[in-house]
C-alpha positions as CSV (number, residue, x, y, z in Angstrom):
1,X,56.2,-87.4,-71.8
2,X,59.0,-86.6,-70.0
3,X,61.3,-89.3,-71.0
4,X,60.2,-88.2,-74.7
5,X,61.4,-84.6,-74.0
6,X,64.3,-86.3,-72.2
7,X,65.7,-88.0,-75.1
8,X,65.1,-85.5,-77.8
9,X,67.0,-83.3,-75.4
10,X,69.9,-85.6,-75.3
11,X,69.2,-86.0,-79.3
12,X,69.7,-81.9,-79.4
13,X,73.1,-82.0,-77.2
14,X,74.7,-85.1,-79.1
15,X,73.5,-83.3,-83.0
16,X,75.2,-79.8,-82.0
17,X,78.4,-81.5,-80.7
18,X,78.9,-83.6,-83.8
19,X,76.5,-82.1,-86.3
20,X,75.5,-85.9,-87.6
21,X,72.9,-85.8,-90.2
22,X,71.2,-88.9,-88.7
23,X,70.8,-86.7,-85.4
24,X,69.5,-84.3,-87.9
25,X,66.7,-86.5,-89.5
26,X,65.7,-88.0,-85.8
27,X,65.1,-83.8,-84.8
28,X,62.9,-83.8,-88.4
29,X,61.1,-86.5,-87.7
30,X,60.4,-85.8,-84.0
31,X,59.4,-82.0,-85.1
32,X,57.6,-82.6,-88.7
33,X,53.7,-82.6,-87.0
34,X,54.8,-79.7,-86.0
35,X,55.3,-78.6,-89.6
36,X,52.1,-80.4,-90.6
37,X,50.0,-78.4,-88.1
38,X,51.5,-75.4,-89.3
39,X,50.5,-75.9,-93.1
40,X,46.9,-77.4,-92.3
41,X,46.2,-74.3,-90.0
42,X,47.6,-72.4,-93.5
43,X,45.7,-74.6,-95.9
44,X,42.2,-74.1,-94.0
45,X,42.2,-70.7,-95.5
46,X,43.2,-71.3,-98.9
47,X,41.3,-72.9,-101.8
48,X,40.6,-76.8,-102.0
49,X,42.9,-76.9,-105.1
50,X,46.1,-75.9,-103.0
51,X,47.8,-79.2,-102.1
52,X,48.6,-78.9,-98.7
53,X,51.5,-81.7,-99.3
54,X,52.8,-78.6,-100.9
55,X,52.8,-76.5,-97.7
56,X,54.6,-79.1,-96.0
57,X,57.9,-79.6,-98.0
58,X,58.1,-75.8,-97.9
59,X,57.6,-75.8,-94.2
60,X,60.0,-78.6,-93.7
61,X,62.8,-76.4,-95.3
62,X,61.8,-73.9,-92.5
63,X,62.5,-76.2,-90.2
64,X,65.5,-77.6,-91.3
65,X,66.8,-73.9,-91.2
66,X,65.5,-73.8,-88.0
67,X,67.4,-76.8,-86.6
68,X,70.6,-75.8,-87.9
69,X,70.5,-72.0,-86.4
70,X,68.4,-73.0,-82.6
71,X,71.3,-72.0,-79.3
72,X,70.5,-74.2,-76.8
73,X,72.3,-72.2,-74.7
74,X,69.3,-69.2,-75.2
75,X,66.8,-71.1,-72.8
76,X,63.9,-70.9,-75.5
77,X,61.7,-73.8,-76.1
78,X,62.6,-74.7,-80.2
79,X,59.1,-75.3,-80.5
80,X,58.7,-71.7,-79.8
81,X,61.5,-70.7,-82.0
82,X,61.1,-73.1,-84.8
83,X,57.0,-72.4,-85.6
84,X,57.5,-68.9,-87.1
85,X,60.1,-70.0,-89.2
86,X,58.2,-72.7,-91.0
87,X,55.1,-70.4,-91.4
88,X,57.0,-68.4,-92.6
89,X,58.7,-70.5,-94.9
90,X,54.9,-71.9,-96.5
91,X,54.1,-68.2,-96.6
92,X,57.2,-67.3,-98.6
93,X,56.4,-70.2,-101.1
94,X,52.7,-69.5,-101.5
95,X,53.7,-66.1,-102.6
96,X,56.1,-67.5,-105.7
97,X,54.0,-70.1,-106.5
98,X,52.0,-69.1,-109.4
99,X,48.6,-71.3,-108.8
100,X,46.1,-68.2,-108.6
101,X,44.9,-68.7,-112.3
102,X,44.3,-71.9,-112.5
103,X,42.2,-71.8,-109.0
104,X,40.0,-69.3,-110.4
105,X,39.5,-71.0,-113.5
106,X,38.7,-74.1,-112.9
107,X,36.2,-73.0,-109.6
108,X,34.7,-70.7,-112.3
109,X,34.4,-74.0,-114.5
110,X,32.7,-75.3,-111.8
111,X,30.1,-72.7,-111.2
112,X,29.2,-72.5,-115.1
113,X,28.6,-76.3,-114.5
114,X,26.5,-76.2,-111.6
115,X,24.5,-73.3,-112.8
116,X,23.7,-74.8,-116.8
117,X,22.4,-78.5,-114.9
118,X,19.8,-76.5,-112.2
119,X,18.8,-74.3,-115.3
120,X,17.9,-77.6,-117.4
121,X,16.0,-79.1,-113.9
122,X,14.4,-76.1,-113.1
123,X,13.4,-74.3,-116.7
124,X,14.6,-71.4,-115.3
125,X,18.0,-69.4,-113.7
126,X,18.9,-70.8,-110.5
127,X,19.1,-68.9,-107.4
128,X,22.2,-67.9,-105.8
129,X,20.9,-70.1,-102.8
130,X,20.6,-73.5,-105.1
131,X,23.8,-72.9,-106.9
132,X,25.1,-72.6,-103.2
133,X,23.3,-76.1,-102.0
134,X,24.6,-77.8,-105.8
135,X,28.0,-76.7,-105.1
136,X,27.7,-77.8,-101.4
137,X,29.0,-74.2,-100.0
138,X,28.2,-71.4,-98.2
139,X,27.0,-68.2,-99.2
140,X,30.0,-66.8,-98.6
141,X,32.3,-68.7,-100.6
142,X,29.7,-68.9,-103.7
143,X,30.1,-65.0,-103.4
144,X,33.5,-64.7,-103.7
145,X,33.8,-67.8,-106.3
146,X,31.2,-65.3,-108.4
147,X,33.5,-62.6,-107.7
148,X,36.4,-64.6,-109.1
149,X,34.7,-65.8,-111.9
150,X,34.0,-62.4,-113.3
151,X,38.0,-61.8,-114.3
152,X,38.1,-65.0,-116.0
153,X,34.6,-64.4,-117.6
154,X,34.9,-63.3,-121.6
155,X,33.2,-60.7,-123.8
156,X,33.5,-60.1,-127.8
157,X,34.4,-57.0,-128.2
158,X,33.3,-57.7,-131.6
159,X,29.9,-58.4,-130.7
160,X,27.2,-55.7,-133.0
161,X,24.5,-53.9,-132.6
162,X,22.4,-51.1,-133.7
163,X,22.7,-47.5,-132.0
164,X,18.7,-46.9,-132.0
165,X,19.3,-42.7,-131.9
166,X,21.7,-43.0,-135.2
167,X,20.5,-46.5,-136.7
168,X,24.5,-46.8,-136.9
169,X,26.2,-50.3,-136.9
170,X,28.5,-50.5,-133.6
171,X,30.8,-53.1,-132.0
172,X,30.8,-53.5,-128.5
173,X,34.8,-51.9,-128.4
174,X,33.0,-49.0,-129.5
175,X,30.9,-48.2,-126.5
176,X,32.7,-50.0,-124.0
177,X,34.3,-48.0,-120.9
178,X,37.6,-48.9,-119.6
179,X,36.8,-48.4,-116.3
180,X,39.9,-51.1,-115.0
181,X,42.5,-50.1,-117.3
182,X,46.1,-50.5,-115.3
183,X,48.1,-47.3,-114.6
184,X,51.2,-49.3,-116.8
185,X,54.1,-46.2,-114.3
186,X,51.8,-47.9,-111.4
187,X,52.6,-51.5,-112.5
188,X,55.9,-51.1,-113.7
189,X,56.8,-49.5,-110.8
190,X,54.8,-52.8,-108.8
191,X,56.8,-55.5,-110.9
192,X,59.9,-53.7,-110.2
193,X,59.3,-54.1,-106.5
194,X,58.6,-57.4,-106.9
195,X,61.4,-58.4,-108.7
196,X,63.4,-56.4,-105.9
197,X,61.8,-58.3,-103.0
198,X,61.7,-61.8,-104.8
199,X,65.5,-61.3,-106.8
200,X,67.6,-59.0,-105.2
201,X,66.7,-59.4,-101.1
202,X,68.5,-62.7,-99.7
203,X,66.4,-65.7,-98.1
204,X,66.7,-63.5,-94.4
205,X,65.7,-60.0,-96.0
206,X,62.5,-62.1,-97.3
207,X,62.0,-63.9,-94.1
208,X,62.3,-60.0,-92.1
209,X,59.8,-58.5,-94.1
210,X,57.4,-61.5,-94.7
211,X,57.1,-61.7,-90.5
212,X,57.1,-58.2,-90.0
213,X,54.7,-56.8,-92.6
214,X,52.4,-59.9,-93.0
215,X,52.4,-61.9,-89.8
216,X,53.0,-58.1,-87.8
217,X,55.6,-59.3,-85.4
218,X,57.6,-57.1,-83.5
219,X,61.6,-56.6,-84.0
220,X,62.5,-58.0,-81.0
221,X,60.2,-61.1,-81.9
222,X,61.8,-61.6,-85.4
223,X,65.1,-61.2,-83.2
224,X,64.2,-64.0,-81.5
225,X,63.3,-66.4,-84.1
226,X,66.1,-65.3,-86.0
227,X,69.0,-65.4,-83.7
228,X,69.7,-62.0,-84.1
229,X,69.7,-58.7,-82.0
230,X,66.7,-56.4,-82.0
231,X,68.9,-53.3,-83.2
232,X,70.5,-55.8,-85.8
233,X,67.1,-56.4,-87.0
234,X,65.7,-52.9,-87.2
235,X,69.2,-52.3,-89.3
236,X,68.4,-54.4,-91.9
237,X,64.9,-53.6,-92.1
238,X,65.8,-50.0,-93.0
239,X,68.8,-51.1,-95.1
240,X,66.1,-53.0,-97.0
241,X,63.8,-49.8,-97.4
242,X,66.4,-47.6,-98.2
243,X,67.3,-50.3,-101.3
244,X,63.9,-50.5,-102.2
245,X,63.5,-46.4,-102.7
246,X,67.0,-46.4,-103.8
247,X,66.2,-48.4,-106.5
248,X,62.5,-46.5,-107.3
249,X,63.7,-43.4,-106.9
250,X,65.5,-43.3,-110.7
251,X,62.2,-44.2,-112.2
252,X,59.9,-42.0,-110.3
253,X,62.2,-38.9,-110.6
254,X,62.7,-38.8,-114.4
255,X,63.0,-35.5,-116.2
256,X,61.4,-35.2,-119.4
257,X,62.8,-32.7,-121.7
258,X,61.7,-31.9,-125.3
């Protein structure tokens, strides 16, 4: 073990004093289960349908970033330094990649499945408990799969029926309560954010507020794996704020006048 740690540390000193990319690779190479534990401990939690293969190439940019910006001169294991880069990198990427629908679909396809073959066995409607044992899940995860399912679930609003106090013809539109109906100033204002955070932050802004507000680290810990000071950090994370309700304000603050 420690001739391994011997040689990648000479592999370290002879990459920052030429900056070869073959040094570079040999680093990758040594460091990538690192980036594969990472995305498997990030995949666990995550739907079946997420290819964790996915997880890894964006983790592996992580730690290319992380390679090029580790001081060996700061006395911290890279290790250390490099593993909340590439979470944070998969975490970054999981929240532009656009795979939500299609999870809930098909798992919802999957449920209808399940549940029309035990109705045909049985003669009757399936508990939630065989549905669980058909699908080979827990409780748990058949819940929230139900819970899924019901936004991808569809209803005629055409469907008609008979009003029995007026004997009046009526379409389900008629009766039905919007009771989910989006505020469209409360998701404009939520899409304008977005594109803020996702479009007009650079790759470091992201990285600030992805490990500070999701992952809860502290500023001097994002200083750390950052290579940057803790006042430097708690800069920009108010000079992020202050763009963020500089660019809301406008919108929030209109005057109508008739």
């Amino acid at each position: 073990m420690i001739g391994i740690e011997q040689d990648i540390g000479r592999v370290w000193v002879e990459y920052k004093n030429t900056g070869s990319g073959a040094l570079r690779n040999k680093l990758m190479e040594h460091y990538l289960p690192l980036v594969k534990a990472t995305a498997d401990r990030i995949s666990a939690k995550l739907p079946n349908e997420v290819d964790v293969d996915d997880l890894i190439s964006a983790g592996i940019f992580g730690l290319i970033d992380a390679i090029e910006a580790f001081d060996l001169d700061r006395g911290v294991k890279f290790e250390t330094y490099c593993s909340p880069r590439v979470r944070g990198a998969i975490l970054d990427e999981l929240r532009t990649m656009d795979w939500v629908p299609r999870l809930v679909r098909s798992r919802a396809h999957k449920l209808e499945n399940a549940t029309k073959v035990l109705r045909a066995e049985l003669g009757r409607l399936p508990t939630d408990d065989e549905i669980a044992r058909k699908l080979v899940i827990g409780r748990d995860e058949l819940n929230k799969i139900m819970r899924d399912a019901t936004t991808v679930s569809l209803v005629s609003l055409s469907r008609k029926f008979f009003d029995d106090d007026s004997n009046r013809e009526l379409q389900e539109i008629d009766v039905l309560e919007d009771l989910k109906s989006a505020d469209p100033v409360a998701e404009l204002q939520q899409n304008e954010i977005r594109d803020v955070v996702m479009g007009k932050l650079t790759k470091i802004e992201r990285l600030i507020i992805v490990l500070y507000y999701y992952e809860e680290m502290t500023m001097k810990e994002i200083g750390a794996t950052l290579d940057l000071s803790e006042s430097r950090v708690s800069q920009m994370h108010s000079g992020i704020l202050d763009r963020l309700k500089h660019h809301l304000k406008p919108k929030s603050q209109t005057q109508y006048t008739y």
